[in-house]
N, C-alpha and C positions, 0 to 999 in steps of 0.2 A: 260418811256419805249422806248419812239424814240430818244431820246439821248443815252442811253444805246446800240439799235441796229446800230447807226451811229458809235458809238466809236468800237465796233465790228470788224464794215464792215471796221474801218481806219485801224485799228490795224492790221486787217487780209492782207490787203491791201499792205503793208508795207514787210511786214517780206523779209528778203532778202533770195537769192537762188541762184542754181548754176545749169548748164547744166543737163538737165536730173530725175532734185526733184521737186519736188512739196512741199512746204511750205505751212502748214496752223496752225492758232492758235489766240490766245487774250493772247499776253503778257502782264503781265508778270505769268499771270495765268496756259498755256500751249503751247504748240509748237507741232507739228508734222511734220517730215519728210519725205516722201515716194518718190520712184521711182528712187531712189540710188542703190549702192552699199550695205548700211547701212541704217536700218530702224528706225528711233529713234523719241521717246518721253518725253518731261520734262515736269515736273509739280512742275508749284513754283518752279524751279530750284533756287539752288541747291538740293532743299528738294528732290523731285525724280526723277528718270531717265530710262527708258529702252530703249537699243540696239539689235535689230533682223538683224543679217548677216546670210548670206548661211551658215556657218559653228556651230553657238552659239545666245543662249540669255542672256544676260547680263540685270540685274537690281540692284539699289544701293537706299537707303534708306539715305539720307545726305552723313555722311564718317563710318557709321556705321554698317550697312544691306548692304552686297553682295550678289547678288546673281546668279551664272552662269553655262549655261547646255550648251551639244553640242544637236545639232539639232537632231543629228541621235540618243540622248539618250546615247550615248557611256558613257559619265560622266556627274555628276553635281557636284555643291559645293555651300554651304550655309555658310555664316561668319556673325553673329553679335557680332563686335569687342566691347573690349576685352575679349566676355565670350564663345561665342557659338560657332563650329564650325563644321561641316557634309558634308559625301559628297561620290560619290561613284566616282573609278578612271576608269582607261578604261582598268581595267583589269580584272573587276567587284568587287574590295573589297570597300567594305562600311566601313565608319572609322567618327568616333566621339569626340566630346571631349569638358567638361567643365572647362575653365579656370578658378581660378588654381587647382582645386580637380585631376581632370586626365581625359587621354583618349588619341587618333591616331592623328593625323594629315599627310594628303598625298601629296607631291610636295607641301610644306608651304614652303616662302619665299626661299635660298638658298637650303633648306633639301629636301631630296624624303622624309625623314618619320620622323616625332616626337612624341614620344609618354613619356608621362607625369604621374608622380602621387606627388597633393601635392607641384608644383613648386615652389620654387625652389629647394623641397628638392631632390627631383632623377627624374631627365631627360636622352630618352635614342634619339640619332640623327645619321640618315642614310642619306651619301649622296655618288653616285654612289661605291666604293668599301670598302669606310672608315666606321665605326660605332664608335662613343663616344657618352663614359657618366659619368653624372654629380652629383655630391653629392651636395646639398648646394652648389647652382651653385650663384657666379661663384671660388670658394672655388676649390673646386676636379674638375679635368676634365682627364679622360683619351681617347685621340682617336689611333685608331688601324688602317691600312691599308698596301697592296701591297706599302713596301717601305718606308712607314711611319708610325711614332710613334710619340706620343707626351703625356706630362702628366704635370698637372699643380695642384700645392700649394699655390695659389691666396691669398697674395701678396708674399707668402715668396720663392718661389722655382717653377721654371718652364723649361720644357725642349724638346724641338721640331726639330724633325731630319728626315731631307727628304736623302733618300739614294741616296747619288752619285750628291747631289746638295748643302744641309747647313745645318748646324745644328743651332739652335738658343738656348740662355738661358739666363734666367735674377735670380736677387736674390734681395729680398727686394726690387720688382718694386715700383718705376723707379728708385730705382737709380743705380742698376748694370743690364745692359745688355749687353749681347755678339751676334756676330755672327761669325762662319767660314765656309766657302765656303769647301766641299768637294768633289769638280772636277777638272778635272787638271790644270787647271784656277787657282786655290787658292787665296787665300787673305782671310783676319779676319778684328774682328772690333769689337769695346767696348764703352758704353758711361756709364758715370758715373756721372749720374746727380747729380748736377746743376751745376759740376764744370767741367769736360771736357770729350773729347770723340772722335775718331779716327777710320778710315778706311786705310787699306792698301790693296790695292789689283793691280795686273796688270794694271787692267784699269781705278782703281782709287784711289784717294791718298785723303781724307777728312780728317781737323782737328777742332772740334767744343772747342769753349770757353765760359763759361756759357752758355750751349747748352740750347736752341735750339736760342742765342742772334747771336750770332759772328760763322762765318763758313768762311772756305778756303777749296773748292775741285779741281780737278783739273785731268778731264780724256783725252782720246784721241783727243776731240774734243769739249771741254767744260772746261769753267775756272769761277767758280761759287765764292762771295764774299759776307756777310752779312758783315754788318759793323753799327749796328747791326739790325738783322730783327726785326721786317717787315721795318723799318725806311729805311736803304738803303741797296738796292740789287743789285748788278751791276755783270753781267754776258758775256761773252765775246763768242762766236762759234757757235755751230751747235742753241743754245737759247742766242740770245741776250738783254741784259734787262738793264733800266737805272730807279731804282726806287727811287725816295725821298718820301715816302709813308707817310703822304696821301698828300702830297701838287701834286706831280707832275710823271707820269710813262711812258713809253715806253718800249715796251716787241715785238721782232719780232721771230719769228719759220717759216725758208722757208717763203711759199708765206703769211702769215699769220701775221699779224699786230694788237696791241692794244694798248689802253693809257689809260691815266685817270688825271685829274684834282682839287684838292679838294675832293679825293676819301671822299666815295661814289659819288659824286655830277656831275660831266662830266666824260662819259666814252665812247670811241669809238673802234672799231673792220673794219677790212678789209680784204680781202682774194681776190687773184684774180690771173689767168693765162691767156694764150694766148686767152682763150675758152670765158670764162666769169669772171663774178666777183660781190663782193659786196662791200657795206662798209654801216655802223651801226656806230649812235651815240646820245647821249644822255643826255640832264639835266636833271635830278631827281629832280622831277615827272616832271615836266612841259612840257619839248618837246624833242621827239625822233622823229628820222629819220631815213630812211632805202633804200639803192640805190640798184637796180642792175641791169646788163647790159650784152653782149652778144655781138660776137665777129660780124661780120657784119649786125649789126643791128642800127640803127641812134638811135631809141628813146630808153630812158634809163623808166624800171618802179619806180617808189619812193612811198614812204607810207610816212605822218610824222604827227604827232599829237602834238598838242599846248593845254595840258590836264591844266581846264576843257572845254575849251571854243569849238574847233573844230578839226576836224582829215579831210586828205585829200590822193587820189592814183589819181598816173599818171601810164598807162600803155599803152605803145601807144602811137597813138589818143587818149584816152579815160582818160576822167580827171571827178574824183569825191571830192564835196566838202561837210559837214557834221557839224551839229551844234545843237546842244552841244555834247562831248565828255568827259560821264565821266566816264567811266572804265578808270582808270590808265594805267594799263599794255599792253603789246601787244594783237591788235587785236584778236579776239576768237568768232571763230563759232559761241559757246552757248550762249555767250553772246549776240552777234549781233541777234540772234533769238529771246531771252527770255526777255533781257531787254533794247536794244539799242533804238528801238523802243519808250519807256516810256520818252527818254529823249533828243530825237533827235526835234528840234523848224526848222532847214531848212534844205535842203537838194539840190542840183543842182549838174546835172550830164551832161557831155557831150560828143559825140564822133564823127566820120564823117560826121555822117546824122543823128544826133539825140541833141535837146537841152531841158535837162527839169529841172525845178524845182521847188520845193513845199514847202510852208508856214506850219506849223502847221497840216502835213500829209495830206493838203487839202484845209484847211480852206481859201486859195490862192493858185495857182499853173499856170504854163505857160507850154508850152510844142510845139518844134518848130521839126518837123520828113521830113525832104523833102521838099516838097513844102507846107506842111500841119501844122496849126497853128492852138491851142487851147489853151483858158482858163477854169479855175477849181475858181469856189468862193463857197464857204462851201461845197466842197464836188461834188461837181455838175459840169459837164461839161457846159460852158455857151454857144458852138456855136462852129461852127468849119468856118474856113476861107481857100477855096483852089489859089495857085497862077492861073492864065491861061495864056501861053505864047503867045505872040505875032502872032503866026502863027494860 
């Protein structure tokens, strides 16, 4: 039982925060939040979760159980994916629905409304002025709207035409499609897989050779070459690009810069103007790094992690170092809440007037604040030491 409340007290001890919260909990068991913005609680995260803002409550059950209300009652909605789904909207209609037998659906995914019988044999989809529907989806589809039309024979015949912008059509997809431009622009365009396929239009001129391998485009301000994709891509204007994919890439847009080396395995990114800037880079898994900086400011902040062994930030003054590090991926809130904790062995942190750091959340620890010195041996403060100056 006394080992049990000291691990407690370390764990609680620990959990990291930010201006203005209050952290409490026993990872990796729970977590709580309060005195945010955002009020939030994990249990065995990922297993469960809930969010209280001024506006909604949010609660999820793994990736399966959603569940979200407004505060003021205006709406909720309940999803246990893929079968259940309930919910009332803020216009007051309540709408239901068991996947795949039938039923509503309100603001689902892209649609305002889906309503079902039997999926995929007849589906009907509203989204602001258009209405389609589905036979033996994805077989029949007809949608209707201010300006637009479209109707599909999945695979054999399909035809889709926005007024005053394009028409599109394919026949025995993929391997005949068309498009033509109908605004005073003009231009058309056809591919006829797997053997070739063409754009002519004003402002561009494409020719594909066993498409989608070998390409030549060529706009106002852009001169695009597959020779053949993905292997090399070499791009000339407004996107410049030098790819031997996967051995070696270079890709700049404006202020915007990437590469890559042994794709996947080294990949870096950068962005920056007179103001500020970053730049990002990475071996897979092992260590990433992350800079960035700020127009009359001397110290630059960096993040970089050497996964699994330790992760470290310079921001400032302010340098933090961290051991062991083994979430892979970029640093995350919930994690650092729920389980960094479980697996963190040192920790040392420093900044102008502060040096601390800690063995085994405790089990050793130093901490130097001013003139003020203190050691930590299991948990325990052993004594404090003040300086007294001379005068």
């Amino acid at each position: 039982m006394w080992l049990a409340g000291w691990a407690c007290w370390v764990l609680l001890s620990v959990l990291p925060s930010v201006a203005g919260e209050t952290v409490s909990g026993v990872p990796p068991l729970y977590s709580h939040v309060t005195g945010g913005e955002v009020e939030r609680l994990d249990v065995l995260w990922p297993l469960y979760s809930k969010r209280v803002s001024e506006q909604e409550i949010s609660s999820r059950v793994l990736w399966f159980w959603f569940d979200r209300a407004d505060r003021g009652g205006a709406w909720e909605r309940s999803w246990l994916l893929p079968f259940w789904f309930a919910g009332r909207t803020e216009e007051g209609r309540t709408y239901r629905a068991l996947f795949p037998v039938g039923g509503t659906l309100e603001n689902f995914l892209l649609y305002d409304r889906v309503s079902f019988v039997l999926w995929p044999l007849y589906a009907k989809t509203e989204v602001n002025e258009l209405t389609g529907r589905s036979i033996g989806w994805p077989f029949y589809e007809r949608v209707e709207g201010p300006g637009i039309e479209r109707v599909r024979f999945f695979p054999f015949y399909g035809r889709s035409v926005k007024e005053g912008i394009e028409e599109n059509r394919f026949v025995m997809w993929p391997i005949y499609s068309s498009v033509r431009a109908l605004s005073e622009r003009g231009g058309s365009g056809f591919v006829l897989f797997p053997f070739y396929g063409q754009i002519d239009a004003p402002h561009l001129q494409s020719r594909w050779v066993l498409p989608p391998f070998f390409r030549f485009s060529r706009s106002e301000d852009q001169v695009t070459r597959y020779l053949p994709w993905p292997v090399v891509q070499w791009a000339d204007g407004a996107v410049e690009k030098r790819y031997f994919w996967p051995v070696v890439g270079r890709k700049v847009v404006g202020r915007d810069r990437s590469g890559f080396a042994v794709w996947p395995v080294v990949k870096w990114e950068a962005s920056a103007n007179e103001e500020q800037g970053w730049r990002r880079w990475q071996v897979v898994p092992f260590y990433r790094q992350r800079t960035e900086w700020e127009a009359g400011r001397a110290e630059r902040s960096a993040e970089w992690k050497l996964w699994p062994l330790a992760r470290g930030e310079r921001s400032g003054t302010d340098r933090r170092l961290e051991v062991l590090a083994l979430w892979p991926f970029e640093r995350s809130e919930v994690i650092e809440r729920n389980w960094a904790a479980c697996w963190k062995l040192f920790r040392w942190e420093r900044d102008e007037s502060r040096m601390e750091w800690s063995l085994l959340h405790g089990v050793l620890g130093y901490k130097r604040e001013g003139m003020n010195r203190s050691w930590k041996l299991f948990f325990m403060s052993t004594g404090e030491e003040r300086a007294v100056s001379a005068d």
